[in-house]
N, C-alpha and C positions, 0 to 999 in steps of 0.2 A: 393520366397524371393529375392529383389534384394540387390546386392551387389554393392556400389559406392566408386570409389576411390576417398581416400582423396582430391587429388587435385582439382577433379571436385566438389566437395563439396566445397571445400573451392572455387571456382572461383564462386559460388553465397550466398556467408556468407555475409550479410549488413555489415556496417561498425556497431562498437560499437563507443556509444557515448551518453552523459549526457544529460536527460532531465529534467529540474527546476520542484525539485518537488513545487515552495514556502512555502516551510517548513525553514525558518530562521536555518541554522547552520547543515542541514541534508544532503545537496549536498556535501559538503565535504566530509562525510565519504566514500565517493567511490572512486576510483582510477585505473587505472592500470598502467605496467611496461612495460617500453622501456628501450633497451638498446643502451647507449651513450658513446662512445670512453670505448668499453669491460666495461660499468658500469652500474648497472641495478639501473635505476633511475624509482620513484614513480611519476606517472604523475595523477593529480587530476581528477575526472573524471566530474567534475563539475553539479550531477546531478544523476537521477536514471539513473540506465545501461539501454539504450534503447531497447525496445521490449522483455523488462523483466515484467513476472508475481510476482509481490510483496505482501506477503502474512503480511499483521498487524495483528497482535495477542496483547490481552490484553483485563483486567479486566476490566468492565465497568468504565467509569469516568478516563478513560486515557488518553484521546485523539483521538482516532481511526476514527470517523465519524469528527471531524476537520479536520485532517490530510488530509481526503481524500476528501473532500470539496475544502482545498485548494489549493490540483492540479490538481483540476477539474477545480477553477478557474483560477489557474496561466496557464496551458492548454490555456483555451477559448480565455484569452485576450491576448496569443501571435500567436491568431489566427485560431488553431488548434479546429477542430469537438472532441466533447467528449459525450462520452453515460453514464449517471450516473444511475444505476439501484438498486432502493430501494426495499429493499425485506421486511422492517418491518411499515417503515415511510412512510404513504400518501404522493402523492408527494408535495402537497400543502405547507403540512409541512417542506418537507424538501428544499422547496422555498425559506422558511423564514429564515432558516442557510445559506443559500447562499448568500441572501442579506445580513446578519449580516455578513458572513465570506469577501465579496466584502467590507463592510466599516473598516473591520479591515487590510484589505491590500490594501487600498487605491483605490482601482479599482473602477471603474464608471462601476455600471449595465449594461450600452447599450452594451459595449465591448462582454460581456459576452452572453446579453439573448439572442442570435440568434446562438450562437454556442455551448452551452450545451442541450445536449436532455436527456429526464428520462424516463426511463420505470418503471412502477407502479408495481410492484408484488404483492404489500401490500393486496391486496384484489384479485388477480386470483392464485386461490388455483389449477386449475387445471394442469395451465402452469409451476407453482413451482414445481407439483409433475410427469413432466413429462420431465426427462432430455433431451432427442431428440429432444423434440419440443423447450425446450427454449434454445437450445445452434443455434438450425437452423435459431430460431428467433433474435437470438442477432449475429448470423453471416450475415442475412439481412439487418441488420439494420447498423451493421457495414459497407456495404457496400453500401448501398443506401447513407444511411445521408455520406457518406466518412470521420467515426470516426476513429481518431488518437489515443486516450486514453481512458480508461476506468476505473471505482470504478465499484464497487459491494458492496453495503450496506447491510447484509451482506450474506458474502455465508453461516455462521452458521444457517440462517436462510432458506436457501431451506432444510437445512437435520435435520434438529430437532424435535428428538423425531424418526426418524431413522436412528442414525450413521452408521448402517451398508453399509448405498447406500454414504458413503461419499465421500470415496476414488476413485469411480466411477462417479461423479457426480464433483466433482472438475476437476477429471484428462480430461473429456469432458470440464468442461469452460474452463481448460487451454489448451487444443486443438483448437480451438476456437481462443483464444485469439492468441497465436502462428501461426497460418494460415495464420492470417491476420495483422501479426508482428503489435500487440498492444502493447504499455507501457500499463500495468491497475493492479492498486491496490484492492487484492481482502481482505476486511476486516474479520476479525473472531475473534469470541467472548471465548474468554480464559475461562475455570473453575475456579474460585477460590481455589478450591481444588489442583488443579497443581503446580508443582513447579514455583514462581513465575517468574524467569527469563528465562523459558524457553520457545519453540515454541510448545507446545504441546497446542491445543487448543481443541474445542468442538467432533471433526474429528479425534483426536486422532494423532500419530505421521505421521500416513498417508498422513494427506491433506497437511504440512509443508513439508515432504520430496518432491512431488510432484513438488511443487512452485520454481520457480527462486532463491529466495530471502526472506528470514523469519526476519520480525522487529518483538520483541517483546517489549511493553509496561507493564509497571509495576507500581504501587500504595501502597506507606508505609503510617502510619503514625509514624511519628519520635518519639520514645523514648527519655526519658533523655541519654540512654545509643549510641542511635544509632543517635542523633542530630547532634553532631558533627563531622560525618562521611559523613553528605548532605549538611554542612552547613546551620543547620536549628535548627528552636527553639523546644523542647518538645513539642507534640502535634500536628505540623505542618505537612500539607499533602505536601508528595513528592512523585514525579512521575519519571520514568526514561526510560529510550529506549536502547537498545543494538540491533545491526544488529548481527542475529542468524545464520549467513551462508550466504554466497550467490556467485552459480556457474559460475556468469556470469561476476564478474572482482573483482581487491581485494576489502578489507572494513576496516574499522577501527573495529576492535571486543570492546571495552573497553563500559564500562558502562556509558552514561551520562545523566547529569540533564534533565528535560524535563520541559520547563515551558510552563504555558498556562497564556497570560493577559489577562487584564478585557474585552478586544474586541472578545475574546476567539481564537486567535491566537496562535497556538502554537509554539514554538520555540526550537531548542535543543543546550543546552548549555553544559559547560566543562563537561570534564571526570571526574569523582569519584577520580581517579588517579591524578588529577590535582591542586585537593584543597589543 
Protein backbone atom coordinates (compact mmCIF):
# COMPACT_ATOMS: atom_id res chain seq x y z
CA UNK A 1 0.00 0.00 0.00
CA UNK A 2 1.57 3.21 -0.72
CA UNK A 3 1.48 6.14 1.29
CA UNK A 4 1.81 9.86 -0.46
CA UNK A 5 2.08 12.94 1.28
CA UNK A 6 -0.13 15.68 0.67
CA UNK A 7 2.21 17.94 -0.61
CA UNK A 8 3.59 15.76 -3.25
CA UNK A 9 0.16 15.21 -4.38
CA UNK A 10 -0.83 18.35 -4.53
CA UNK A 11 2.47 19.37 -6.55
CA UNK A 12 0.63 17.24 -9.55
CA UNK A 13 -3.14 18.19 -8.94
CA UNK A 14 -4.12 20.07 -12.66
CA UNK A 15 -5.52 23.35 -12.17
CA UNK A 16 -9.48 23.30 -11.78
CA UNK A 17 -11.26 25.28 -14.32
CA UNK A 18 -14.71 25.77 -16.48
CA UNK A 19 -15.25 24.04 -19.49
CA UNK A 20 -18.57 25.57 -21.74
CA UNK A 21 -20.80 22.97 -21.39
CA UNK A 22 -23.21 25.20 -24.27
CA UNK A 23 -25.93 24.52 -22.32
CA UNK A 24 -27.47 28.50 -22.20
CA UNK A 25 -27.54 29.42 -18.40
CA UNK A 26 -25.74 25.88 -16.90
CA UNK A 27 -22.09 27.26 -16.60
CA UNK A 28 -22.95 29.56 -14.07
CA UNK A 29 -24.14 27.29 -11.65
CA UNK A 30 -20.56 26.32 -10.71
CA UNK A 31 -18.18 28.37 -8.77
CA UNK A 32 -15.51 28.20 -6.32
CA UNK A 33 -14.00 30.27 -3.36
CA UNK A 34 -11.04 32.64 -3.00
CA UNK A 35 -10.21 34.50 -0.40
CA UNK A 36 -9.66 38.34 -0.85
CA UNK A 37 -8.46 40.90 1.87
CA UNK A 38 -9.60 37.89 4.82
CA UNK A 39 -12.99 37.71 2.58
CA UNK A 40 -14.22 34.43 1.07
CA UNK A 41 -15.49 35.70 -2.22
CA UNK A 42 -17.53 33.34 -4.76
CA UNK A 43 -15.75 33.09 -7.93
CA UNK A 44 -17.85 31.83 -11.09
CA UNK A 45 -16.41 28.99 -12.45
CA UNK A 46 -17.70 29.71 -15.82
CA UNK A 47 -18.28 26.01 -17.01
CA UNK A 48 -18.35 22.25 -15.91
CA UNK A 49 -15.33 21.64 -13.31
CA UNK A 50 -12.70 20.36 -15.61
CA UNK A 51 -11.80 16.62 -15.77
CA UNK A 52 -15.08 16.01 -13.89
CA UNK A 53 -17.18 12.78 -14.62
CA UNK A 54 -20.96 14.30 -14.68
CA UNK A 55 -23.46 11.92 -14.26
CA UNK A 56 -27.32 13.35 -15.93
CA UNK A 57 -30.06 11.50 -14.63
CA UNK A 58 -33.66 11.87 -15.75
CA UNK A 59 -36.96 10.63 -17.05
CA UNK A 60 -37.21 10.32 -20.55
CA UNK A 61 -38.26 13.46 -22.48
CA UNK A 62 -36.04 15.66 -20.25
CA UNK A 63 -33.48 16.65 -22.02
CA UNK A 64 -30.57 14.33 -21.44
CA UNK A 65 -29.22 13.17 -25.00
CA UNK A 66 -29.64 17.20 -25.96
CA UNK A 67 -27.60 18.15 -23.36
CA UNK A 68 -24.98 16.01 -24.23
CA UNK A 69 -24.92 16.43 -27.83
CA UNK A 70 -24.40 19.96 -27.07
CA UNK A 71 -21.15 19.69 -25.42
CA UNK A 72 -20.13 17.44 -27.69
CA UNK A 73 -20.55 20.07 -30.15
CA UNK A 74 -19.59 23.21 -28.21
CA UNK A 75 -16.40 20.76 -27.43
CA UNK A 76 -15.61 20.19 -31.28
CA UNK A 77 -15.91 23.62 -32.53
CA UNK A 78 -13.56 25.10 -29.85
CA UNK A 79 -11.47 22.72 -31.31
CA UNK A 80 -11.04 19.96 -28.84
CA UNK A 81 -11.28 15.66 -29.96
CA UNK A 82 -14.39 14.33 -28.50
CA UNK A 83 -15.60 10.58 -28.39
CA UNK A 84 -19.38 10.33 -28.26
CA UNK A 85 -20.40 6.69 -27.56
CA UNK A 86 -23.86 5.50 -28.16
CA UNK A 87 -24.91 2.50 -26.58
CA UNK A 88 -28.87 2.41 -27.73
CA UNK A 89 -28.93 4.95 -31.05
CA UNK A 90 -27.21 3.67 -34.37
CA UNK A 91 -24.73 6.03 -34.98
CA UNK A 92 -26.26 7.14 -38.22
CA UNK A 93 -28.99 8.25 -36.19
CA UNK A 94 -27.47 9.90 -33.81
CA UNK A 95 -25.80 11.96 -36.89
CA UNK A 96 -28.89 13.37 -37.48
CA UNK A 97 -29.17 15.21 -33.79
CA UNK A 98 -25.99 16.46 -34.38
CA UNK A 99 -26.71 18.13 -37.30
CA UNK A 100 -30.13 19.43 -35.99
CA UNK A 101 -28.33 20.25 -32.57
CA UNK A 102 -25.29 22.32 -34.93
CA UNK A 103 -28.30 24.33 -36.53
CA UNK A 104 -29.76 25.13 -33.28
CA UNK A 105 -26.54 26.75 -31.99
CA UNK A 106 -25.38 28.24 -34.94
CA UNK A 107 -22.41 26.17 -35.63
CA UNK A 108 -21.48 25.19 -39.23
CA UNK A 109 -20.96 21.17 -39.60
CA UNK A 110 -17.37 21.41 -40.96
CA UNK A 111 -16.07 22.84 -37.47
CA UNK A 112 -17.24 20.01 -35.95
CA UNK A 113 -17.26 16.71 -38.42
CA UNK A 114 -13.60 15.97 -38.20
CA UNK A 115 -13.40 16.38 -34.56
CA UNK A 116 -16.17 14.35 -32.94
CA UNK A 117 -15.60 10.47 -33.12
CA UNK A 118 -18.55 7.72 -32.18
CA UNK A 119 -18.41 4.41 -31.08
CA UNK A 120 -21.50 2.31 -32.16
CA UNK A 121 -22.33 -0.03 -29.18
CA UNK A 122 -25.95 -0.15 -30.50
CA UNK A 123 -25.48 -3.39 -32.02
CA UNK A 124 -21.96 -5.15 -30.46
CA UNK A 125 -23.58 -7.00 -27.68
CA UNK A 126 -20.37 -8.63 -26.91
CA UNK A 127 -18.29 -5.54 -26.16
CA UNK A 128 -21.28 -3.97 -23.92
CA UNK A 129 -21.15 -7.06 -21.95
CA UNK A 130 -17.59 -7.25 -21.28
CA UNK A 131 -16.34 -4.37 -18.89
CA UNK A 132 -12.40 -4.89 -19.37
CA UNK A 133 -12.62 -4.87 -22.94
CA UNK A 134 -14.67 -1.75 -23.52
CA UNK A 135 -13.10 0.40 -20.83
CA UNK A 136 -9.33 -0.82 -22.59
CA UNK A 137 -11.16 0.10 -25.61
CA UNK A 138 -12.30 3.52 -24.92
CA UNK A 139 -8.89 4.23 -23.19
CA UNK A 140 -7.26 3.50 -26.78
CA UNK A 141 -9.24 5.47 -28.32
CA UNK A 142 -8.96 8.07 -26.01
CA UNK A 143 -5.47 8.13 -26.61
CA UNK A 144 -4.91 7.58 -30.19
CA UNK A 145 -7.77 9.98 -31.57
CA UNK A 146 -6.22 12.56 -28.59
CA UNK A 147 -9.88 12.84 -27.03
CA UNK A 148 -10.52 15.68 -24.64
CA UNK A 149 -14.28 14.99 -23.74
CA UNK A 150 -16.52 12.51 -23.58
CA UNK A 151 -20.79 11.58 -23.48
CA UNK A 152 -21.71 8.08 -23.05
CA UNK A 153 -25.26 7.76 -24.48
CA UNK A 154 -26.19 5.96 -22.13
CA UNK A 155 -24.28 4.03 -19.38
CA UNK A 156 -28.00 2.63 -18.23
CA UNK A 157 -27.82 0.95 -21.18
CA UNK A 158 -24.46 -1.37 -20.76
CA UNK A 159 -26.17 -2.75 -17.36
CA UNK A 160 -29.80 -3.35 -18.06
CA UNK A 161 -31.56 -6.06 -16.99
CA UNK A 162 -28.37 -6.70 -14.74
CA UNK A 163 -27.95 -3.88 -12.14
CA UNK A 164 -26.01 -5.88 -9.99
CA UNK A 165 -22.66 -5.48 -12.31
CA UNK A 166 -23.48 -1.61 -12.20
CA UNK A 167 -21.61 -0.20 -9.60
CA UNK A 168 -18.66 -2.24 -11.05
CA UNK A 169 -18.93 -1.39 -14.42
CA UNK A 170 -19.51 2.49 -13.92
CA UNK A 171 -16.68 2.67 -11.23
CA UNK A 172 -14.21 1.18 -14.41
CA UNK A 173 -15.60 3.99 -16.99
CA UNK A 174 -14.94 6.27 -14.42
CA UNK A 175 -11.48 5.09 -13.89
CA UNK A 176 -11.04 5.43 -17.21
CA UNK A 177 -12.26 8.61 -17.64
CA UNK A 178 -10.02 9.94 -14.65
CA UNK A 179 -6.60 8.42 -16.07
CA UNK A 180 -6.81 10.25 -18.89
CA UNK A 181 -8.39 13.54 -17.04
CA UNK A 182 -11.43 13.60 -19.21
CA UNK A 183 -14.44 16.21 -18.90
CA UNK A 184 -17.43 13.52 -20.03
CA UNK A 185 -20.88 13.39 -19.47
CA UNK A 186 -22.14 9.97 -18.61
CA UNK A 187 -26.00 9.95 -19.20
CA UNK A 188 -28.53 7.73 -17.22
CA UNK A 189 -31.96 6.90 -17.62
CA UNK A 190 -33.90 7.64 -14.07
CA UNK A 191 -37.02 5.18 -13.10
CA UNK A 192 -40.00 6.80 -13.01
CA UNK A 193 -40.89 5.20 -10.01
CA UNK A 194 -37.96 7.31 -8.04
CA UNK A 195 -38.18 10.12 -6.31
CA UNK A 196 -38.39 12.66 -8.99
CA UNK A 197 -35.68 15.17 -7.88
CA UNK A 198 -33.34 13.02 -6.93
CA UNK A 199 -30.17 11.15 -8.38
CA UNK A 200 -31.06 7.72 -7.89
CA UNK A 201 -31.29 6.34 -11.42
CA UNK A 202 -31.51 2.83 -13.17
CA UNK A 203 -27.81 1.83 -11.00
CA UNK A 204 -29.40 2.57 -7.95
CA UNK A 205 -27.66 5.06 -5.54
CA UNK A 206 -24.38 3.44 -6.32
CA UNK A 207 -23.66 4.68 -9.76
CA UNK A 208 -24.57 8.60 -8.62
CA UNK A 209 -22.33 8.30 -5.54
CA UNK A 210 -19.52 7.13 -7.71
CA UNK A 211 -19.65 10.28 -10.21
CA UNK A 212 -18.08 13.75 -9.72
CA UNK A 213 -21.17 15.43 -10.11
CA UNK A 214 -25.12 14.26 -10.22
CA UNK A 215 -27.64 16.78 -12.45
CA UNK A 216 -30.85 15.62 -12.07
CA UNK A 217 -33.56 16.36 -14.74
CA UNK A 218 -37.17 16.20 -13.97
CA UNK A 219 -40.81 16.41 -15.96
CA UNK A 220 -44.24 17.57 -14.42
CA UNK A 221 -47.21 18.36 -15.88
CA UNK A 222 -48.67 21.57 -14.27
CA UNK A 223 -51.79 21.17 -12.32
CA UNK A 224 -54.29 24.05 -11.73
CA UNK A 225 -52.78 23.71 -8.35
CA UNK A 226 -49.10 23.49 -9.18
CA UNK A 227 -49.22 26.05 -12.37
CA UNK A 228 -48.45 28.83 -10.55
CA UNK A 229 -45.63 27.68 -8.77
CA UNK A 230 -43.59 27.10 -12.69
CA UNK A 231 -45.20 29.89 -14.08
CA UNK A 232 -47.09 27.99 -16.24
CA UNK A 233 -50.60 27.25 -17.54
CA UNK A 234 -52.83 23.88 -16.33
CA UNK A 235 -51.76 21.21 -18.28
CA UNK A 236 -48.41 22.54 -19.40
CA UNK A 237 -45.24 20.41 -19.56
CA UNK A 238 -42.35 21.54 -17.33
CA UNK A 239 -39.09 20.46 -17.00
CA UNK A 240 -36.52 21.36 -14.36
CA UNK A 241 -32.74 20.52 -13.42
CA UNK A 242 -31.12 20.73 -10.00
CA UNK A 243 -27.21 20.04 -9.58
CA UNK A 244 -27.57 16.98 -7.01
CA UNK A 245 -23.97 17.40 -5.40
CA UNK A 246 -20.88 17.85 -6.76
CA UNK A 247 -17.22 17.14 -5.17
CA UNK A 248 -15.23 18.89 -7.29
CA UNK A 249 -16.13 22.86 -6.66
CA UNK A 250 -19.23 24.78 -5.19
CA UNK A 251 -22.81 24.66 -7.20
CA UNK A 252 -25.88 26.43 -6.94
CA UNK A 253 -28.16 23.62 -5.31
CA UNK A 254 -31.68 25.46 -6.02
CA UNK A 255 -34.18 24.10 -8.55
CA UNK A 256 -34.51 25.61 -11.96
CA UNK A 257 -36.76 25.91 -15.03
CA UNK A 258 -35.45 23.95 -17.86
CA UNK A 259 -36.40 24.92 -21.18
CA UNK A 260 -36.04 23.19 -24.56
CA UNK A 261 -37.00 25.41 -28.11
CA UNK A 262 -38.34 24.49 -31.25
CA UNK A 263 -34.53 23.91 -32.54
CA UNK A 264 -34.47 21.55 -29.59
CA UNK A 265 -31.86 23.62 -27.63
CA UNK A 266 -31.89 23.32 -24.26
CA UNK A 267 -31.59 26.08 -21.82
CA UNK A 268 -31.64 26.56 -18.19
CA UNK A 269 -33.42 29.30 -16.80
CA UNK A 270 -34.34 31.14 -13.21
CA UNK A 271 -34.70 29.42 -10.00
CA UNK A 272 -38.23 28.20 -8.80
CA UNK A 273 -37.19 30.61 -5.99
CA UNK A 274 -36.91 33.45 -8.15
CA UNK A 275 -40.38 33.66 -9.67
Amino acid sequence: MQVILLRDVAAKTPKLFGIPSGIPGLDELFYTAEIEEGEIVRVPLQGLPSASVIHLAGVPDTGKTLMGQQFAITQAARGYNVLFVTVEVPAVFTVQGLKQRCKGLGIEWGKIENAIYLLDLSHQTELKSSVDELTNRLGDIIKEKNIKACVIDSVTGLYEGQEMVARKLVRKLYEVMKDNYQTAIFISQKRSSHEELSSEAAGGYAVSHILDCNIVLAKIIASRTTASLYGASPGEVVRTIRIDGCRMCGHDTRVHILHIDDLGIVKVGKALSEK
